[in-house]
N, CA, C, O and CB atoms as a CASP TS submission, in Angstrom:
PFRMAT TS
TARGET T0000
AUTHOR 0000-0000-0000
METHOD Language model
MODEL 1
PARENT N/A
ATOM      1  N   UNK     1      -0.544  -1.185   5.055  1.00  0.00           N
ATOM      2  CA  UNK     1       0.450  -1.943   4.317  1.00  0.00           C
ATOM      3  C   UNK     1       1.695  -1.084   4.096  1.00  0.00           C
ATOM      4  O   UNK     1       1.599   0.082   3.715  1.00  0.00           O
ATOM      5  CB  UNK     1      -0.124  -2.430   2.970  1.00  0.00           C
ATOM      6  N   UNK     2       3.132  -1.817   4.396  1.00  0.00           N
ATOM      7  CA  UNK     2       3.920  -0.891   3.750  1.00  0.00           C
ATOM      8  C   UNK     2       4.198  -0.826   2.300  1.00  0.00           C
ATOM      9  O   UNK     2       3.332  -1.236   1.526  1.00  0.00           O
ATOM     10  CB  UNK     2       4.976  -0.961   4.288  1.00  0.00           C
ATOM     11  N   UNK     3       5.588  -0.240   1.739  1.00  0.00           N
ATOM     12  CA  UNK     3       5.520  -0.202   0.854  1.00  0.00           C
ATOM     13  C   UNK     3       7.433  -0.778   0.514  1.00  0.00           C
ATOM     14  O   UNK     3       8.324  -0.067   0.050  1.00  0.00           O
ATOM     15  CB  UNK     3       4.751   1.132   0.556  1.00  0.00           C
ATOM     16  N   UNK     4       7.532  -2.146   0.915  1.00  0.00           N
ATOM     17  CA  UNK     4       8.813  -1.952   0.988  1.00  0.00           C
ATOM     18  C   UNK     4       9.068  -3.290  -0.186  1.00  0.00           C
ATOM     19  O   UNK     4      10.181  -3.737  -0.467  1.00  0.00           O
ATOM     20  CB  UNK     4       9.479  -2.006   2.692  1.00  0.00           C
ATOM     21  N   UNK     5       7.815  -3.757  -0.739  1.00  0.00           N
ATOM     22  CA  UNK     5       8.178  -5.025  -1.735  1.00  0.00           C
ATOM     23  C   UNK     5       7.238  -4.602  -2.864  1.00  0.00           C
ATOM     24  O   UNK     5       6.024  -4.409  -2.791  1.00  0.00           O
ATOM     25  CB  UNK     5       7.813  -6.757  -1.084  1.00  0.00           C
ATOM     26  N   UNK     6       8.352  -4.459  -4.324  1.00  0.00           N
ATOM     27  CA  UNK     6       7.449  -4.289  -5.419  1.00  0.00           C
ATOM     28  C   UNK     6       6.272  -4.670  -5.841  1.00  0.00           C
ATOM     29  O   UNK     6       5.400  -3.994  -6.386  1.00  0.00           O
ATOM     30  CB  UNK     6       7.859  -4.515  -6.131  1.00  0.00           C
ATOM     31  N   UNK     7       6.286  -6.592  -5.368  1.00  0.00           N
ATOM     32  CA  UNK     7       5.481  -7.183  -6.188  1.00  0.00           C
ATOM     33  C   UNK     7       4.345  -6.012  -5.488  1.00  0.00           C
ATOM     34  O   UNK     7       3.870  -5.331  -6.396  1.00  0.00           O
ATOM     35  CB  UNK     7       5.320  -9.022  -6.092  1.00  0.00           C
ATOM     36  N   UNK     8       3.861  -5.660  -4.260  1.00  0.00           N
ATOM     37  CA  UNK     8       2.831  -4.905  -4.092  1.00  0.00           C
ATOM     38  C   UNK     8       2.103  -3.736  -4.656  1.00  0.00           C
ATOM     39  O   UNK     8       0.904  -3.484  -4.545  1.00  0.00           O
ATOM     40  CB  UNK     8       3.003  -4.698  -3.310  1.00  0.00           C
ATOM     41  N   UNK     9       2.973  -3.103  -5.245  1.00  0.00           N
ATOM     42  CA  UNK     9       2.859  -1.747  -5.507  1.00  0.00           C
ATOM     43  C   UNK     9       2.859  -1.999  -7.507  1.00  0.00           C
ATOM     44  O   UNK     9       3.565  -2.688  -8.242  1.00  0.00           O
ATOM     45  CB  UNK     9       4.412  -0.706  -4.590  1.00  0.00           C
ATOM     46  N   UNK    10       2.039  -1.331  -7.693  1.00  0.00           N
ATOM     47  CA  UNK    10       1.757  -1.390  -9.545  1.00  0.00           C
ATOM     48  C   UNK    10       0.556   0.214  -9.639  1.00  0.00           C
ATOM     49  O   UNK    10      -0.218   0.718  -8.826  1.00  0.00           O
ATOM     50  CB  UNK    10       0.511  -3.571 -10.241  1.00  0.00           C
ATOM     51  N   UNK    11       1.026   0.614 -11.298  1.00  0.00           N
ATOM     52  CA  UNK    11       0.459   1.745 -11.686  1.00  0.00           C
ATOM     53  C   UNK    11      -0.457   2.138 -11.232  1.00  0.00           C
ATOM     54  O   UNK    11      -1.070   1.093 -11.009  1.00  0.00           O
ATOM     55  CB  UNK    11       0.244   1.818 -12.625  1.00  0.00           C
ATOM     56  N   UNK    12      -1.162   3.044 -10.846  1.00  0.00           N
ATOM     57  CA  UNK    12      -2.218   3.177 -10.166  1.00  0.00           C
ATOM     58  C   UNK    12      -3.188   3.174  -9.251  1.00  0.00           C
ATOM     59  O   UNK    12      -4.379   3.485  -9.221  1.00  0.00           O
ATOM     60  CB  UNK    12      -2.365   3.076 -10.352  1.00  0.00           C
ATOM     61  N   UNK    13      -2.125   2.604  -8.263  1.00  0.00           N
ATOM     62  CA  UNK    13      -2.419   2.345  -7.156  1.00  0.00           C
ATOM     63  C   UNK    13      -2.272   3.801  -6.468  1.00  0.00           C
ATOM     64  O   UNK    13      -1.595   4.693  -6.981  1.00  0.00           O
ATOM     65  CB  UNK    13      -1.622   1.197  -6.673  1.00  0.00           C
ATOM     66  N   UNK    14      -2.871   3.925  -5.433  1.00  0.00           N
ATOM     67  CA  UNK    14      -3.094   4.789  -4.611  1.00  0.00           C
ATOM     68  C   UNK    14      -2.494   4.755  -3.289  1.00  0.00           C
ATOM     69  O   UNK    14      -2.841   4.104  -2.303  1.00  0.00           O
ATOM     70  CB  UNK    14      -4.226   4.840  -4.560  1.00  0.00           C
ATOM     71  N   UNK    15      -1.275   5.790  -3.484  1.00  0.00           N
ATOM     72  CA  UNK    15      -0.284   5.908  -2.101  1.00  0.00           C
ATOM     73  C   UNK    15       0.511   6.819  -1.560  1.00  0.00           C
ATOM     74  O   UNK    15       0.835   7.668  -2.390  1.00  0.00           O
ATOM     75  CB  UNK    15       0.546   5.154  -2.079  1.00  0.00           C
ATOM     76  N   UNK    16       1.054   7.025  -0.274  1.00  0.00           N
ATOM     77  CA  UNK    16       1.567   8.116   0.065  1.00  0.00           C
ATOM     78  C   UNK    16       3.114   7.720   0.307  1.00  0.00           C
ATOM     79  O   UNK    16       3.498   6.638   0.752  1.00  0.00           O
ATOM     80  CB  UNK    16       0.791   8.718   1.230  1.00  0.00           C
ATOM     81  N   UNK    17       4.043   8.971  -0.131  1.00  0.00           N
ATOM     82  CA  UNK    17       5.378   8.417  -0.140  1.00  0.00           C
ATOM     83  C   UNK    17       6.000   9.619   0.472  1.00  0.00           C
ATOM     84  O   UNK    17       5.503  10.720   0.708  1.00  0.00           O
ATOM     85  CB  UNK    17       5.991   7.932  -1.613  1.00  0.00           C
ATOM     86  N   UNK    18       7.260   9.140   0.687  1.00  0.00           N
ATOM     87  CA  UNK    18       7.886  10.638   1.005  1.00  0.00           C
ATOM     88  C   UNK    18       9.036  11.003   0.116  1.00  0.00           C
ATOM     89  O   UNK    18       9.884  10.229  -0.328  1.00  0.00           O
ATOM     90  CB  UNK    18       8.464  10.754   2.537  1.00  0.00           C
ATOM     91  N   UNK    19       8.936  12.368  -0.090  1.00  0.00           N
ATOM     92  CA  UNK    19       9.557  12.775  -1.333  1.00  0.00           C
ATOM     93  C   UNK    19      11.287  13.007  -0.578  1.00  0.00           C
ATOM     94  O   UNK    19      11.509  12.667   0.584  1.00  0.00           O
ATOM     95  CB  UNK    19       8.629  14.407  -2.120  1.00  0.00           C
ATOM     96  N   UNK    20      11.920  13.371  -1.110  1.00  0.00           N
ATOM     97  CA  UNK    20      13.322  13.276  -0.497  1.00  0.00           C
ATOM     98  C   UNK    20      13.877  14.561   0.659  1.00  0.00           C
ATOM     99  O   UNK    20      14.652  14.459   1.610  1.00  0.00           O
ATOM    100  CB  UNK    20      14.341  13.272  -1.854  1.00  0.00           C
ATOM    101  N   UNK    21      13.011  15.954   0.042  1.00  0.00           N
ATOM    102  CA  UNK    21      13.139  16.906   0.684  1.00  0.00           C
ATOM    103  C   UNK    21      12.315  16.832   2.129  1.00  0.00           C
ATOM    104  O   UNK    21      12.341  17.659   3.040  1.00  0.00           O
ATOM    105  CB  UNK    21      12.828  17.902  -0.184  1.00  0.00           C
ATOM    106  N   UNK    22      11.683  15.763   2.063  1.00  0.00           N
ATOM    107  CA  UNK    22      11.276  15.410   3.256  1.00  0.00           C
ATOM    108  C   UNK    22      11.447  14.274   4.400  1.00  0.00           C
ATOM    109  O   UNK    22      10.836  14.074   5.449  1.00  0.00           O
ATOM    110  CB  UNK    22      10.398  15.434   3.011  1.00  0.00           C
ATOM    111  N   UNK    23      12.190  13.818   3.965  1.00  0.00           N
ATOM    112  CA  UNK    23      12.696  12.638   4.382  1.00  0.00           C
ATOM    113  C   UNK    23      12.983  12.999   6.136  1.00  0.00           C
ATOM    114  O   UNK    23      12.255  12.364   6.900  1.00  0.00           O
ATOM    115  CB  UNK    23      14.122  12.221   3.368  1.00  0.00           C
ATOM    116  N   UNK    24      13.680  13.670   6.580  1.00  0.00           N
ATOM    117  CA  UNK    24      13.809  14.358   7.917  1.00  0.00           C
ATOM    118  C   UNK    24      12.619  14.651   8.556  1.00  0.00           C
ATOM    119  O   UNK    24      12.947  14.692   9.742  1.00  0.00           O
ATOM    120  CB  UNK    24      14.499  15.567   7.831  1.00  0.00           C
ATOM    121  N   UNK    25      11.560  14.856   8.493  1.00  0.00           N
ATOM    122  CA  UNK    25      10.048  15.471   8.973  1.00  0.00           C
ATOM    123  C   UNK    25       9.498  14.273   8.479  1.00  0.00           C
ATOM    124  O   UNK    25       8.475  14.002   9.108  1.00  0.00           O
ATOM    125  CB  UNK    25       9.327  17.056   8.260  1.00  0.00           C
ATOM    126  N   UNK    26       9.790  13.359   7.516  1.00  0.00           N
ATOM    127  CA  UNK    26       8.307  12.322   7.523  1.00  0.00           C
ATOM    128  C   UNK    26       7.277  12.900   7.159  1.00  0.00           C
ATOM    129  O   UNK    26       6.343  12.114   7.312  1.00  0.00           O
ATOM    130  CB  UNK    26       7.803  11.740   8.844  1.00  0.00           C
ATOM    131  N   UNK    27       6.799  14.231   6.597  1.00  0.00           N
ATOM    132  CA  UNK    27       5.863  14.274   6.008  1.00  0.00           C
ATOM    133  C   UNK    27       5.301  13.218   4.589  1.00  0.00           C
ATOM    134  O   UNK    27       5.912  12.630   3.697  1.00  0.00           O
ATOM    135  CB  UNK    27       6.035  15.451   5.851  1.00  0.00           C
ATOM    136  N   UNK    28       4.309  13.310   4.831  1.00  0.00           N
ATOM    137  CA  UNK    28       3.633  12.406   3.720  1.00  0.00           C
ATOM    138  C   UNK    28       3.093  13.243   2.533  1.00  0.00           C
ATOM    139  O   UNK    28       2.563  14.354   2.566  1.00  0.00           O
ATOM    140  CB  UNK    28       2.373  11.557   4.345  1.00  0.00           C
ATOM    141  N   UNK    29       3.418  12.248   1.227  1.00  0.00           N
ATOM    142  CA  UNK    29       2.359  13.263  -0.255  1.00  0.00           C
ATOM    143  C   UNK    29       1.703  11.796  -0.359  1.00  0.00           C
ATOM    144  O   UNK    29       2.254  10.733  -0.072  1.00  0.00           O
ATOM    145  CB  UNK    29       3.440  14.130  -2.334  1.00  0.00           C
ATOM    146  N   UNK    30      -0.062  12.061  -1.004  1.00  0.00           N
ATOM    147  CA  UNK    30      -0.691  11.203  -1.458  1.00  0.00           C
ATOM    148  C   UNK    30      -0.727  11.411  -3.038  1.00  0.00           C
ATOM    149  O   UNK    30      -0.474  12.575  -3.350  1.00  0.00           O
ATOM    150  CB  UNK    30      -1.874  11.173  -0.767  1.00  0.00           C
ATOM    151  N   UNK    31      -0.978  10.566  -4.094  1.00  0.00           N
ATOM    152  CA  UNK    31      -0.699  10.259  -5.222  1.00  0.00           C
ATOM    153  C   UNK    31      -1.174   8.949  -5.346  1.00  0.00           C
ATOM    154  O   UNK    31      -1.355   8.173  -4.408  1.00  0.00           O
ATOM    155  CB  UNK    31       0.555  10.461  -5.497  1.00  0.00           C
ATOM    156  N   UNK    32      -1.408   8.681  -6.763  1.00  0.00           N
ATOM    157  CA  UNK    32      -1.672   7.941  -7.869  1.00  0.00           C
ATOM    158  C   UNK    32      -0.237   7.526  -8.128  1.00  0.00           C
ATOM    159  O   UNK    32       0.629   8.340  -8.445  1.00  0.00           O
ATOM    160  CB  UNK    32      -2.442   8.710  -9.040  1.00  0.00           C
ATOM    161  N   UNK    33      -0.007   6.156  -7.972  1.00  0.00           N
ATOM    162  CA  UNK    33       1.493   5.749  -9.157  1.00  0.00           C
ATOM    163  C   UNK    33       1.491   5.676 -10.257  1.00  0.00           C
ATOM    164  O   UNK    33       0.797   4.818 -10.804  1.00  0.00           O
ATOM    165  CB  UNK    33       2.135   4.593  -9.171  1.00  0.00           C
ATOM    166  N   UNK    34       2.110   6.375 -10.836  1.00  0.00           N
ATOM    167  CA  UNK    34       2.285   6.252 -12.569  1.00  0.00           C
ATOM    168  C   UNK    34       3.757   5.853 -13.185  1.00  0.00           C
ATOM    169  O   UNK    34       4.015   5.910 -14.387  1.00  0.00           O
ATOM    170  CB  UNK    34       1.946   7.823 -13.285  1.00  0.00           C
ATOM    171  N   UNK    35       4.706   5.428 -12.131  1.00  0.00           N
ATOM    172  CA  UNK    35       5.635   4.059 -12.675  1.00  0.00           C
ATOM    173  C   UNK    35       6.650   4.380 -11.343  1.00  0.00           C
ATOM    174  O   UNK    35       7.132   5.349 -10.757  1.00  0.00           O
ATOM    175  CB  UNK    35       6.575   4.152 -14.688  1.00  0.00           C
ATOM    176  N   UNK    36       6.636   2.378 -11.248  1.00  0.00           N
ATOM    177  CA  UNK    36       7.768   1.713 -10.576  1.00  0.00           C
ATOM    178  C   UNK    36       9.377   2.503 -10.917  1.00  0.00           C
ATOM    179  O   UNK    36       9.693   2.489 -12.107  1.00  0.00           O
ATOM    180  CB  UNK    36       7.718   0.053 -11.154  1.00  0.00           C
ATOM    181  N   UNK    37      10.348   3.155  -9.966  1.00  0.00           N
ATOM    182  CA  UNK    37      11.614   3.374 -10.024  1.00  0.00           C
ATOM    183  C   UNK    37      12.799   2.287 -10.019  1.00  0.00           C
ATOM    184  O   UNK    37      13.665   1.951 -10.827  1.00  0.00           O
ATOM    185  CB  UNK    37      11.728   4.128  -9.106  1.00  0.00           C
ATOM    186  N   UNK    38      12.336   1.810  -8.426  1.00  0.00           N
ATOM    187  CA  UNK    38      13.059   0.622  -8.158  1.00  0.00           C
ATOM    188  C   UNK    38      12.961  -0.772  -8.679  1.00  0.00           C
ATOM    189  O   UNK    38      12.008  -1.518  -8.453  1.00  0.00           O
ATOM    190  CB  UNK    38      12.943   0.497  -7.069  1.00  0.00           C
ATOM    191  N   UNK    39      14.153  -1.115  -9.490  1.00  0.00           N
ATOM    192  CA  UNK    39      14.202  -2.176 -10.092  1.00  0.00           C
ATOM    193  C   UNK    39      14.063  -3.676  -8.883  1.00  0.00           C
ATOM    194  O   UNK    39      13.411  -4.681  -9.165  1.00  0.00           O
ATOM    195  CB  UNK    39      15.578  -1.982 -10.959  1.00  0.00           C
ATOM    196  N   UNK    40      14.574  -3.551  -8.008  1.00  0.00           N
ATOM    197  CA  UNK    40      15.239  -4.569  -6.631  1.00  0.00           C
ATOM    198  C   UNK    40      13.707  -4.929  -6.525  1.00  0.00           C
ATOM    199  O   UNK    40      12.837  -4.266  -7.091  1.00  0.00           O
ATOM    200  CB  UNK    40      16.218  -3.682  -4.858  1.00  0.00           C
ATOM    201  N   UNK    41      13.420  -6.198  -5.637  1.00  0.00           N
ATOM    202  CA  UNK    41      12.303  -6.922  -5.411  1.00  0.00           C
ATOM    203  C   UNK    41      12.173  -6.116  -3.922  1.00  0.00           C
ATOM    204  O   UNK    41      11.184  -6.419  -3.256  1.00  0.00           O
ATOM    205  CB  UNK    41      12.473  -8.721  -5.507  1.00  0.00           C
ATOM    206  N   UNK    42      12.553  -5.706  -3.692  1.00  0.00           N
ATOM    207  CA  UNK    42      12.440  -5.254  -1.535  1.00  0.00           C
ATOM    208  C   UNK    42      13.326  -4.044  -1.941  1.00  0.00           C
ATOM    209  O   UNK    42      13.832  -3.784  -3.033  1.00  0.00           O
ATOM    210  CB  UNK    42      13.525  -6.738   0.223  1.00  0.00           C
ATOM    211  N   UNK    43      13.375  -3.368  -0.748  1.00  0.00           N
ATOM    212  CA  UNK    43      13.952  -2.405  -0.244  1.00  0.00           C
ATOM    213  C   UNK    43      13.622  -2.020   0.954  1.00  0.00           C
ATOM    214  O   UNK    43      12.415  -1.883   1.152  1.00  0.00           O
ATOM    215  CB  UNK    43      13.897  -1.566  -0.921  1.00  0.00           C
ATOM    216  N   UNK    44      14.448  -1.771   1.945  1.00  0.00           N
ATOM    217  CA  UNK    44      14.102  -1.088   3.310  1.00  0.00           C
ATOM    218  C   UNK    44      13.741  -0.008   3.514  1.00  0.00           C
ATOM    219  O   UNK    44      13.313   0.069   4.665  1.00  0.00           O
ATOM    220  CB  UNK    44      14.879  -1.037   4.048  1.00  0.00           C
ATOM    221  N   UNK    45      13.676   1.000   2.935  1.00  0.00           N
ATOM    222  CA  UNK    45      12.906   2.039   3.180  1.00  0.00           C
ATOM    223  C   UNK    45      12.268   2.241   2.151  1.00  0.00           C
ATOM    224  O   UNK    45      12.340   3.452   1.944  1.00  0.00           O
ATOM    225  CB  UNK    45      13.465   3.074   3.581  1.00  0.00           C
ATOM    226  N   UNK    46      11.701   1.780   1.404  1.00  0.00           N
ATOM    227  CA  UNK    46      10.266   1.277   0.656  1.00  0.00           C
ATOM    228  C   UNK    46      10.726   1.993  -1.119  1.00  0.00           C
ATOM    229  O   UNK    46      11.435   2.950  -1.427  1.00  0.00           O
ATOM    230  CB  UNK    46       8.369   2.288   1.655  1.00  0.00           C
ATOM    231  N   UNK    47      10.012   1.093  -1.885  1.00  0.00           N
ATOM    232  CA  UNK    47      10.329   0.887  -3.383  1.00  0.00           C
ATOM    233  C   UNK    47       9.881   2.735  -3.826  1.00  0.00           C
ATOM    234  O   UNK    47       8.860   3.270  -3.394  1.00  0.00           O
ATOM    235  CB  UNK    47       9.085  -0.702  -4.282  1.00  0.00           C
ATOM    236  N   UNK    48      10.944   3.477  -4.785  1.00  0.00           N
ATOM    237  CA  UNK    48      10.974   4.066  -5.389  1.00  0.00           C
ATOM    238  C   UNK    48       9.806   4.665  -6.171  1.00  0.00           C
ATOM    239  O   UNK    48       9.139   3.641  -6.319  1.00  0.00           O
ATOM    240  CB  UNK    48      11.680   3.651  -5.721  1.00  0.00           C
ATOM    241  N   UNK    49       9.065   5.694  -6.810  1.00  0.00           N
ATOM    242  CA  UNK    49       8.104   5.843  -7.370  1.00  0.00           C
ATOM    243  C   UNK    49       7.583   7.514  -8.398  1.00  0.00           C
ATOM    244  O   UNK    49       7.609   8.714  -8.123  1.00  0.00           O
ATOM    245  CB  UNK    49       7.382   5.430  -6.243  1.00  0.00           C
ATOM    246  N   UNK    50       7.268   6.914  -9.303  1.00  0.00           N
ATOM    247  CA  UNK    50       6.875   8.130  -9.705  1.00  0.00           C
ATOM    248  C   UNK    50       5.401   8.356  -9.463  1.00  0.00           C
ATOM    249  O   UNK    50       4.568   7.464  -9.620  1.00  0.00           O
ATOM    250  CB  UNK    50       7.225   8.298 -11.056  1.00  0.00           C
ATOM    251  N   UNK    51       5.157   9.398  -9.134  1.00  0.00           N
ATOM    252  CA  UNK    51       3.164   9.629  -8.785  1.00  0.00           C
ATOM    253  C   UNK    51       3.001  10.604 -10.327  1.00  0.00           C
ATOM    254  O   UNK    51       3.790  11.388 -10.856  1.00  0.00           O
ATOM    255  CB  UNK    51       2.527  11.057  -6.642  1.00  0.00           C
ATOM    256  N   UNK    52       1.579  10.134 -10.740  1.00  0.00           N
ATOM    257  CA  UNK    52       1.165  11.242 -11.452  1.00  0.00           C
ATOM    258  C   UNK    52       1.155  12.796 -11.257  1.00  0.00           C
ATOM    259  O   UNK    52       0.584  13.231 -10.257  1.00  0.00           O
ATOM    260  CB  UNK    52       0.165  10.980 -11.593  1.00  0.00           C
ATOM    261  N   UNK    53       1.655  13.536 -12.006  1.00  0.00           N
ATOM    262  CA  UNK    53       2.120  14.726 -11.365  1.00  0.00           C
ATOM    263  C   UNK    53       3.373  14.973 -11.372  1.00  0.00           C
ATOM    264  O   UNK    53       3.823  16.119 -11.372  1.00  0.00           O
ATOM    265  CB  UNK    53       1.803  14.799 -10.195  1.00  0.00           C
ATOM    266  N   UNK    54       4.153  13.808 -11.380  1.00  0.00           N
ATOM    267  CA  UNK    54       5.698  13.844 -11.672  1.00  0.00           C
ATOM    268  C   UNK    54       6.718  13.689  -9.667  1.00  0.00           C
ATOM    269  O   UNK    54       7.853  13.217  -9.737  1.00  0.00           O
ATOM    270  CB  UNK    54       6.010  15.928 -12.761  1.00  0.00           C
ATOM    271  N   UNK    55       6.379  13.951  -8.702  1.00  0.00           N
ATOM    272  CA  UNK    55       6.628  13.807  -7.690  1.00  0.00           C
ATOM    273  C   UNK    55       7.185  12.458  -7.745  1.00  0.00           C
ATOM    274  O   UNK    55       6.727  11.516  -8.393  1.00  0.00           O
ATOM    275  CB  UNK    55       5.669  14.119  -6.937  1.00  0.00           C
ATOM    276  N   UNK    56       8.249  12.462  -6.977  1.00  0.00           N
ATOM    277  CA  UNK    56       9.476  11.142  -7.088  1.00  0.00           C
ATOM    278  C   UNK    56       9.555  11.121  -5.312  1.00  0.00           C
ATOM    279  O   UNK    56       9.916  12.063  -4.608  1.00  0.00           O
ATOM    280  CB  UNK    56      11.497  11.680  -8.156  1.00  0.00           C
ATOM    281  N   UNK    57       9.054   9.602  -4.796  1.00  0.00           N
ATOM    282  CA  UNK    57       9.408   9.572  -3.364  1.00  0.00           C
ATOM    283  C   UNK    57       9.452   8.055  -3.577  1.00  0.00           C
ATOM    284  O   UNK    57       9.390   7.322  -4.564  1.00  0.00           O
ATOM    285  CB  UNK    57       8.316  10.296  -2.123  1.00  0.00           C
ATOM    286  N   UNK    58       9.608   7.846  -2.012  1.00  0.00           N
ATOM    287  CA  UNK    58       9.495   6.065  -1.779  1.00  0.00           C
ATOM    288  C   UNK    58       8.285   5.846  -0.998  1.00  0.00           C
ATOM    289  O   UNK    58       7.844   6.587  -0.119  1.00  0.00           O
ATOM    290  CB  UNK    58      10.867   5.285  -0.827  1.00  0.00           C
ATOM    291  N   UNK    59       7.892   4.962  -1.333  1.00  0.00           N
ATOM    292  CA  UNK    59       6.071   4.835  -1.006  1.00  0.00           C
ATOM    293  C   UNK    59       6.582   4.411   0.805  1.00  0.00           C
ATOM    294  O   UNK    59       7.617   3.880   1.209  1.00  0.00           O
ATOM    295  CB  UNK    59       4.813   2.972  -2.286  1.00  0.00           C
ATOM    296  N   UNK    60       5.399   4.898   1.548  1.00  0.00           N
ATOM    297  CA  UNK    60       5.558   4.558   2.857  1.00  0.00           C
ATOM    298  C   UNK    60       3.965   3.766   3.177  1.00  0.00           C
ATOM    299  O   UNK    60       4.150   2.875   4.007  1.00  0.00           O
ATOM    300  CB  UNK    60       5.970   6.038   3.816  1.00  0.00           C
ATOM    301  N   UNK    61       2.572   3.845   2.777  1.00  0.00           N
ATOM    302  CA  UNK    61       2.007   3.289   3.267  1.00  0.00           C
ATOM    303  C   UNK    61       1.408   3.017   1.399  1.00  0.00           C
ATOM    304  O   UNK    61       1.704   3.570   0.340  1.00  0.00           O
ATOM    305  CB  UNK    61       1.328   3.907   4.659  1.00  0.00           C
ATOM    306  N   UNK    62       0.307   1.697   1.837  1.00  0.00           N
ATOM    307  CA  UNK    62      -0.443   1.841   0.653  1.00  0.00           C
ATOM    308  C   UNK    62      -1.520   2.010   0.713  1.00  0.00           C
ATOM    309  O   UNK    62      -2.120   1.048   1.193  1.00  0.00           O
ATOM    310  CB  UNK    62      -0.409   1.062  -0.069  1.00  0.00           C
ATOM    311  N   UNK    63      -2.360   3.160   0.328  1.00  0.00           N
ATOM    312  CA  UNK    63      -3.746   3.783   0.952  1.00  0.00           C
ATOM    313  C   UNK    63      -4.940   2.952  -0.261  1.00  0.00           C
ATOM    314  O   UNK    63      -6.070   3.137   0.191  1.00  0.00           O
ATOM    315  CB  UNK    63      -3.749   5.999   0.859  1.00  0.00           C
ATOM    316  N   UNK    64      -4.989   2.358  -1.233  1.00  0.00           N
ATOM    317  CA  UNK    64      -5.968   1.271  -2.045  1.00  0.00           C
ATOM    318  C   UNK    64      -5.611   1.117  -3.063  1.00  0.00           C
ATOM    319  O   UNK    64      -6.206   0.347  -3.816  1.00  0.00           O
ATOM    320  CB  UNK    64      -7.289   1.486  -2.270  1.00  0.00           C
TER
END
């Protein structure tokens, strides 16, 4: 699943995003969400996020 429409994505869900310093390489971080960034219903390169832990990326897949 991606991660490019809010309604999908809620607290606690389990997902990998990419943080900004990575954005060029596409590496992936996995995380727990612990709150929605992006206010917008969609976004193209996928909704905003904070992971537990404090790590700030945009979700790219949704792992459960």
């Amino acid at each position: 699943m991606e991660g490019t429409r809010r309604s999908e994505i809620r607290a606690g869900l389990r997902v990998a995003i990419v943080l900004k310093e990575h954005q060029r390489t596409g590496t992936l971080t996995e995380g727990v969400v612990q709150s929605l960034l992006t206010n917008s219903p969609t976004h193209p390169h996928g909704i905003k996020v904070r992971l537990v832990g404090g790590a700030v990326g945009r979700v790219k897949k949704i792992l459960a």
